[in-house]
DRENSENU-577189 format. One record per residue (C-alpha): x, y, z; residue in one letter. Coordinates in Angstrom, 2 decimals. Example, Ala and Ser with C-alpha at 12.3 -4.5 7.8 and 13.67 -1.06 7.14 Angstrom:
c1,c2,c3,res
12.30,-4.50,7.80,A $
13.67,-1.06,7.14,S $
This chain:
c1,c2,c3,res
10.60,5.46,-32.46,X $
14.27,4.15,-31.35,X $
14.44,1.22,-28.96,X $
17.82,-0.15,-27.16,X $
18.82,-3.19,-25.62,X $
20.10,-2.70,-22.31,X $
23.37,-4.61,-20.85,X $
20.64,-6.94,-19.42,X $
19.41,-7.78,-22.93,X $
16.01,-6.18,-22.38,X $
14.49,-4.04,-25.91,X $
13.00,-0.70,-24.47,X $
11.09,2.26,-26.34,X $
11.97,5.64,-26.00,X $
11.27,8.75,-27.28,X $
13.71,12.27,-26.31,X $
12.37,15.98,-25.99,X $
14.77,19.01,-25.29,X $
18.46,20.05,-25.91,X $
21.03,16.75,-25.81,X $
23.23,19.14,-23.91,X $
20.81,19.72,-21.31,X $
21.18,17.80,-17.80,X $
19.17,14.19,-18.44,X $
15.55,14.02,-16.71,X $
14.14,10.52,-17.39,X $
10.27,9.72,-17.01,X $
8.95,6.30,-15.51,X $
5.67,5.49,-16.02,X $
2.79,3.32,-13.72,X $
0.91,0.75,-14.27,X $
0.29,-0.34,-17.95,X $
0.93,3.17,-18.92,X $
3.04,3.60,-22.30,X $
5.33,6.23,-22.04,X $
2.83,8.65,-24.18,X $
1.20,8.59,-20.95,X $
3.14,11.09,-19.81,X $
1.60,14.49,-22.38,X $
4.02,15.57,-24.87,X $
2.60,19.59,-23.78,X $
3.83,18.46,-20.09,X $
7.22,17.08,-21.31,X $
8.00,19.83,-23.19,X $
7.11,22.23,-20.20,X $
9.21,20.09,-18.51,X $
12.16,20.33,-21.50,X $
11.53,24.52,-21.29,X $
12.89,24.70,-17.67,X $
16.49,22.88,-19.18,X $
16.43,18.97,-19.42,X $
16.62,16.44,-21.89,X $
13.58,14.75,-21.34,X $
13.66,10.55,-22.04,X $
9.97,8.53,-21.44,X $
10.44,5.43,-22.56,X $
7.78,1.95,-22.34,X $
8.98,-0.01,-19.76,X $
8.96,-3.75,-19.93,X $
5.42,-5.78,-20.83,X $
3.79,-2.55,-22.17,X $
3.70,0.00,-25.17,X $
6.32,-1.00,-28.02,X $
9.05,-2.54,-25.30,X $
9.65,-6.33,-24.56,X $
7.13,-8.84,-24.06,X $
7.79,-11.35,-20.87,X $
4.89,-13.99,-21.15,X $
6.08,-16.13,-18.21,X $
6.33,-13.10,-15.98,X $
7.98,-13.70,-12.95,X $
9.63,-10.50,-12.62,X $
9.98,-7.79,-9.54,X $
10.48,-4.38,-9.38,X $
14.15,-4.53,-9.30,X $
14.23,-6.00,-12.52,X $
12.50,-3.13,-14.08,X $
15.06,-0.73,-11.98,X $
17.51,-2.86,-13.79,X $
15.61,-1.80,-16.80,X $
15.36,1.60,-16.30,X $
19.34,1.77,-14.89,X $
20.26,-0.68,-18.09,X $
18.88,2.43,-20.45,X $
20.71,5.05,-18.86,X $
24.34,2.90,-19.43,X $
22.86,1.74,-22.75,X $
22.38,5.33,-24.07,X $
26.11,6.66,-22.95,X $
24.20,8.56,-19.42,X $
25.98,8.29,-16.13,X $
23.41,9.61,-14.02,X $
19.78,11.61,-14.86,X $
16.98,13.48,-12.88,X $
13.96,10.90,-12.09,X $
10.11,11.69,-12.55,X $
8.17,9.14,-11.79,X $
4.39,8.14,-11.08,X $
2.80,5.56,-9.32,X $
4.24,2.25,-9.41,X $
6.74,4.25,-11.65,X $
7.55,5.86,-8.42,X $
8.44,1.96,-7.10,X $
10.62,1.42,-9.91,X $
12.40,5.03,-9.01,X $
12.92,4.24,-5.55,X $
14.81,0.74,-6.34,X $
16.57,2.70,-9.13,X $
17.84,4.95,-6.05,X $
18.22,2.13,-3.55,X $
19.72,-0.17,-5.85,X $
21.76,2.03,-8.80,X $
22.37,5.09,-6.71,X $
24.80,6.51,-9.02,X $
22.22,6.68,-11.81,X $
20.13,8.77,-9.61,X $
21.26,13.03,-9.39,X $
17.07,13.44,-8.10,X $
14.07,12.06,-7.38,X $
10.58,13.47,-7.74,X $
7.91,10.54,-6.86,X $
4.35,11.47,-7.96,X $
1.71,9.76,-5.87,X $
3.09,6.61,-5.41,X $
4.29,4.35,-1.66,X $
7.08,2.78,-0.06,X $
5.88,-0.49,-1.23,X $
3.74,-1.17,1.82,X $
0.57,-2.67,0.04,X $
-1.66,-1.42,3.06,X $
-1.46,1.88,1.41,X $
-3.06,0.44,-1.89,X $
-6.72,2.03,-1.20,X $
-7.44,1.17,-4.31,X $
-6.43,-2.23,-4.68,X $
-9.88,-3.67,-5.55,X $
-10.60,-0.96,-7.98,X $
-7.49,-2.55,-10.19,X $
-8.59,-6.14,-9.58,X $
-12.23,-5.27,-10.68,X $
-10.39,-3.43,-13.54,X $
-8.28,-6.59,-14.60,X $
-11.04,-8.67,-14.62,X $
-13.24,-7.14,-17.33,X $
-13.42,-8.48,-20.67,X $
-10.77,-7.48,-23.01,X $
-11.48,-4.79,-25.67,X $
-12.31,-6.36,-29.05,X $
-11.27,-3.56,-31.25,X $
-10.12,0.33,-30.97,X $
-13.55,2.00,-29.95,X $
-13.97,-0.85,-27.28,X $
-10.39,-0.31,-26.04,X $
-11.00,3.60,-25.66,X $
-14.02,3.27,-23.81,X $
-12.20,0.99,-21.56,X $
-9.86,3.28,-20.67,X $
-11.89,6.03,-20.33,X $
-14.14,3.55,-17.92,X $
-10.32,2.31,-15.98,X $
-9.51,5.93,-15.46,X $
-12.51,7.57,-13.70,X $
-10.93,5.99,-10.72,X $
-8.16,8.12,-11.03,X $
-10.41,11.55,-11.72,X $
-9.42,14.54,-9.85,X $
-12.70,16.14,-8.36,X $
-11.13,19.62,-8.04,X $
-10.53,19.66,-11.11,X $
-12.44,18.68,-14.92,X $
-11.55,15.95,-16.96,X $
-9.87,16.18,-19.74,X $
-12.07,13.15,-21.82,X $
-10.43,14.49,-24.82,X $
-7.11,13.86,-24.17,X $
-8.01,10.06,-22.19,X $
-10.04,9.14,-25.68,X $
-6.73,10.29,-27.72,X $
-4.59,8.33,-25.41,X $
-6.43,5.38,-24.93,X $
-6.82,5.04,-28.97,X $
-2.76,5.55,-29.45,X $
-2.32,3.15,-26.66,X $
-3.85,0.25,-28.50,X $
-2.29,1.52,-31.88,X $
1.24,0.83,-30.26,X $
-0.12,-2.20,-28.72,X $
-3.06,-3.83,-27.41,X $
-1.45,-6.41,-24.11,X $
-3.52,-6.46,-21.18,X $
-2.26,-10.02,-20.12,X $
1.43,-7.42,-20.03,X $
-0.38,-5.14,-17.49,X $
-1.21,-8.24,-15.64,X $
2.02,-9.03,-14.82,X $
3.62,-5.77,-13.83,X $
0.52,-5.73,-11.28,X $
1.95,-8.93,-9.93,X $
5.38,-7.21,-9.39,X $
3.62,-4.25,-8.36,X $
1.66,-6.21,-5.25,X $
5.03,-8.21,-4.21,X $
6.96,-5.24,-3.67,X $
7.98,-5.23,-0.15,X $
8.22,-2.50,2.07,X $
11.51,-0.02,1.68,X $
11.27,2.40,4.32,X $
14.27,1.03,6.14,X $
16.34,1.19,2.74,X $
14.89,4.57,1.50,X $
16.03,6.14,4.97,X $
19.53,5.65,3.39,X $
19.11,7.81,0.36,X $
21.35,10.76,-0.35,X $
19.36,12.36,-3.00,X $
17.41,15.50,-3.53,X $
13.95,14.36,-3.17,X $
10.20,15.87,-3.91,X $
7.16,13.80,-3.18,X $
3.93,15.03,-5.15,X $
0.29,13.76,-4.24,X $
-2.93,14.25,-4.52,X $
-5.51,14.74,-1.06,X $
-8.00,12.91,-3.46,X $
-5.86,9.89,-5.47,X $
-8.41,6.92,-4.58,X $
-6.02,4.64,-5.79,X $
-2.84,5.00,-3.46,X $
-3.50,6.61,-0.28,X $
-2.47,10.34,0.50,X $
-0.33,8.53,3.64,X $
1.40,6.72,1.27,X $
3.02,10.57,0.40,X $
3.59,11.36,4.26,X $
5.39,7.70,4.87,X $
7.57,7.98,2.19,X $
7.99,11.62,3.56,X $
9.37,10.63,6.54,X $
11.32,7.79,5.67,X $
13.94,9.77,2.81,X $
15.85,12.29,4.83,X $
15.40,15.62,3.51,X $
12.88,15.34,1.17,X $
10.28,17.38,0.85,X $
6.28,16.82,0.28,X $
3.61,18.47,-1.52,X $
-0.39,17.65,-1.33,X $
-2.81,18.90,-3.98,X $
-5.93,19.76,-2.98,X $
-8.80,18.32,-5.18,X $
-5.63,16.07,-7.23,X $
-6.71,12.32,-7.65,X $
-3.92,9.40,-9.56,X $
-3.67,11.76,-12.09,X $
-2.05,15.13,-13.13,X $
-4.32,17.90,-13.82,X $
-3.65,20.08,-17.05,X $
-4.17,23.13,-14.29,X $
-1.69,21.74,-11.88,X $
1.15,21.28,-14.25,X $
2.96,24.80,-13.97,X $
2.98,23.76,-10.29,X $
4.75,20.32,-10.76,X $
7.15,21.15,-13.12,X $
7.92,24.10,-10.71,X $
8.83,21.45,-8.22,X $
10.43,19.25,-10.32,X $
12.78,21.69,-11.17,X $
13.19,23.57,-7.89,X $
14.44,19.65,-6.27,X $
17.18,19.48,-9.12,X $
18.82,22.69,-8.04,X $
22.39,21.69,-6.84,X $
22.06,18.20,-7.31,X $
């Protein structure tokens, strides 16, 4: 899998789907996820409608740079995800982005707006932590024991993710047992999860700043995402002029196999003209 270094001098993952030609769409992933987080069926979907699709690890998680003293905010991993674009010869891309991914998109806006031709956020918030609903669901997760091999580590995850089930829709355990098994093949790090969640809870609120954008913006959530609230969507709404907002019925913190001809839809319907 190729890695960079960015101008900063931080050594990110990455993996590309879809014609080179094609107009840039780059993925940012939440929370511990590694970019294989985001389904290679649901990339390529996304590939289909005309992008070059680039997920990529960000920092502390997957195959991409370890930072053991932490310390970090989520500008620096904007700084990360804008460092990648210059890095790989891109002057601005499409953003997709989920969850605290969606925090990282917004400062990637706010702070490197030339980077940014669109934004689609996917159940994430403004940074206002009152809209974390699900805050002690992630500090109950963090403090479990750690996984002591591969089948301990996928029942973990399959344990972490009920919160984010979607009860309109059925799980997909096969594909969260595949997952969480590759995930601790690339690399085992909870103590890396850890810290993004400290960047993630000292992320201050952005309204004021997002209310300056100038970008084509879709905002996807779910009416049943126990994690982030569903007024997390509507506040983030109201504060990007022009954007647009979409809430699924029966979607939790996840995306449902059933729902993705919908999203990608909207994903590319938002990049139209920009």
């Amino acid at each position: 899998m190729p890695h960079i270094d960015t101008p900063g001098g931080v050594r990110l993952y990455y993996e590309t789907l879809g014609d080179p030609a094609a107009p840039p769409l780059v993925l940012i992933q939440g929370l511990g996820g590694h970019l294989l987080g985001w389904h290679r069926e649901l990339c390529a979907g996304i590939a289909a409608t005309g992008f070059h699709v680039i997920r990529f690890d960000n920092r502390d998680v997957g195959l991409s740079q370890k930072f053991p003293a932490g310390g970090y905010q989520i500008s620096d991993m904007a700084a990360d995800a804008a460092g990648l674009l210059d890095a790989l010869g891109i002057a601005s891309a499409h953003i997709v982005a989920q969850s605290m991914g969606g925090m990282i998109a917004q400062e990637l806006a706010i702070g490197y707006p030339g980077h940014v031709r669109s934004l689609a956020l996917i159940y994430t918030a403004p940074g206002n932590a009152a809209f974390f609903a699900g805050a002690d669901l992630i500090h109950a997760r963090m403090g479990l024991p750690e996984a002591r091999n591969r089948a301990e580590a996928v029942e973990l995850y399959l344990r972490n993710e009920a919160s984010c089930s979607s009860p309109g829709y059925p799980a997909d355990l096969n594909w969260l047992r595949e997952l969480g098994g590759l995930m601790y093949d690339r690399g085992y790090d909870p103590s890396g999860t850890a810290r993004q969640l400290a960047a993630l809870l000292a992320y201050p609120d952005r309204a004021e700043s997002l209310a300056c954008l100038d970008i084509p913006t879709t905002i996807l959530h779910g009416d049943s995402d126990q994690l982030i609230d569903p007024a997390a969507a509507r506040a983030l709404h109201r504060a990007i002029p022009d954007s647009t907002l979409t809430v699924f019925a029966g979607m939790g913190h996840e995306l449902p196999r059933p729902l993705w001809r919908d999203i990608v839809a909207l994903i590319q319907e938002n990049t139209c003209g920009a």
